[in-house]
VOGU-3710 file (C-alpha; in Angstrom, 3 decimals, decimal comma):
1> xxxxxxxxxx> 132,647/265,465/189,755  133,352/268,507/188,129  131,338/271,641/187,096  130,299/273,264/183,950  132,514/276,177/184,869  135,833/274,164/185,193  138,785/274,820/182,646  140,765/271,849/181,293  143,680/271,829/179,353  143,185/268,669/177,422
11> xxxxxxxxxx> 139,976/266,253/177,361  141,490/262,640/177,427  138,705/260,579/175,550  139,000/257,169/176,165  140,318/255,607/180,045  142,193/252,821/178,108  145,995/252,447/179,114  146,688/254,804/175,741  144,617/257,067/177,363  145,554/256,953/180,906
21> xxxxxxxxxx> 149,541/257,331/179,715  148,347/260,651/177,481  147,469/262,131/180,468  149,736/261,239/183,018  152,286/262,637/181,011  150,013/266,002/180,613  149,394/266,052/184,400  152,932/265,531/184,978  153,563/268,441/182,533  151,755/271,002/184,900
31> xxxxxxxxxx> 148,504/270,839/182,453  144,676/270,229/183,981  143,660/267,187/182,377  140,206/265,409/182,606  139,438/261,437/181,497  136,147/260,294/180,489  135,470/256,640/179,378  131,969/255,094/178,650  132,498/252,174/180,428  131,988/251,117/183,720
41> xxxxxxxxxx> 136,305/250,504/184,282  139,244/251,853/182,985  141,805/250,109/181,696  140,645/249,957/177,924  141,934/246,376/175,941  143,822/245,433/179,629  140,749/244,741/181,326  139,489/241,116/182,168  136,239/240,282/180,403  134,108/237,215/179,984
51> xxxxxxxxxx> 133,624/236,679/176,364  132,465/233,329/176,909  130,817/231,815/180,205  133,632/230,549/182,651  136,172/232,042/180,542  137,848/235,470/181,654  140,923/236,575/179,302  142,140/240,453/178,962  140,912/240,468/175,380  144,055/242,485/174,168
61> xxxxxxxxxx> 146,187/242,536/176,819  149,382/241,234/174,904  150,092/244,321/173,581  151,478/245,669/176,752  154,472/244,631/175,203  153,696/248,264/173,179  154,125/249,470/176,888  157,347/251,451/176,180  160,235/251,081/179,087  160,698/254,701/179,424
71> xxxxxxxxxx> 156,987/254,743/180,043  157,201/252,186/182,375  160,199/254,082/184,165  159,067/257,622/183,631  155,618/256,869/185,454  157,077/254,606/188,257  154,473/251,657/187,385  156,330/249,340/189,025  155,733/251,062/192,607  151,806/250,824/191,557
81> xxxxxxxxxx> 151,945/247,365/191,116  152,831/246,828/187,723  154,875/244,073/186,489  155,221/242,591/182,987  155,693/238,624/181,590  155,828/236,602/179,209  153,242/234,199/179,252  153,223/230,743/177,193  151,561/230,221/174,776  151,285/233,965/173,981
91> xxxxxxxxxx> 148,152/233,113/171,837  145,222/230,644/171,856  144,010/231,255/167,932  140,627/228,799/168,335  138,768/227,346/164,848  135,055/226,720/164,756  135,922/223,339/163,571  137,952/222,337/166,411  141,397/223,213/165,397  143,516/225,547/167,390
101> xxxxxxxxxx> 146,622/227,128/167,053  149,100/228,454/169,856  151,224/230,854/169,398  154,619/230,041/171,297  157,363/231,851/172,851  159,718/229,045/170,714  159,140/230,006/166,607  160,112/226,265/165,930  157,273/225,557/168,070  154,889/227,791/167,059
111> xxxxxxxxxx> 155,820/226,592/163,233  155,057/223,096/164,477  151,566/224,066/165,267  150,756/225,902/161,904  152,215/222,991/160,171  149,394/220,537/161,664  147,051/223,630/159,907  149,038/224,228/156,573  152,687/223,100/155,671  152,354/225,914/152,798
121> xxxxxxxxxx> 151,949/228,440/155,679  154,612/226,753/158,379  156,978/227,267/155,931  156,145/231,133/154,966  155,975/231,740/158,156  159,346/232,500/159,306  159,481/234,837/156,139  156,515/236,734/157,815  158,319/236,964/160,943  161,291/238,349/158,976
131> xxxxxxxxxx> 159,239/240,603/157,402  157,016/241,830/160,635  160,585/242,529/162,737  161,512/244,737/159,424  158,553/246,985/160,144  159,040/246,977/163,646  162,403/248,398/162,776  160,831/251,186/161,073  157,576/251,780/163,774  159,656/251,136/166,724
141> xxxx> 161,120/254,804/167,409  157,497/256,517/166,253  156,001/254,556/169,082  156,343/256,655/171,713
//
């Protein structure tokens, strides 16, 4: 616990893995860096909850894939533990009227799903995809 007295450098707000990255890379920097979350864990959107009795999912924990290499490599995450995969289906997209769509590591199978929804949208969807790797073009190198 710390003091009233004690001098920080930077005030992380937030324990998520955004958060916990920011100051790693502060720390590592030499600077005196303090975390506070609200919640009871850290982690942020990669924790496990239980939305739903009986069912425990990491309610955003696909965009780890956001999880830059050099961060990866910089903070040695893989001598902590840490290891990355791709899991499919990367998405379970549910319908209150029964329907569900996954989203697959395949495109040709993921169009097959949204064409049981909407042939309109199977068929725009690869234009979205075109579209979506366009902007990650652009985003990409501001990521880090």
């Amino acid at each position: 616990m710390t003091t009233q007295h004690e001098q920080f450098d930077a005030i992380i707000i937030g324990a998520g893995h955004n958060g916990l990255v920011a100051a790693s890379y502060l720390a590592r920097a030499g600077k005196k860096v303090i975390v506070v979350e609200q919640r009871d864990r850290v982690g942020g959107a990669c924790t496990l909850e239980e939305p739903f009795p009986g069912f425990t999912m990491s309610p955003c924990a696909y965009v780890v894939s956001l999880l830059r290499p050099e961060i990866i490599r910089d903070l040695e995450l893989h001598r902590y533990g840490f290891d990355a995969y791709v899991k499919d289906p990367q998405m379970f997209v549910p319908f209150q009227d029964g329907n569900y769509l996954f989203f697959r590591a395949s495109t040709a199978k993921t169009i097959e799903g949204i064409r049981r929804l909407s042939p309109h949208d199977a068929e725009a969807y690869p234009k979205f995809l075109r579209f979506f790797e366009r902007a990650s073009e652009i985003l990409n190198p501001i990521l880090l």
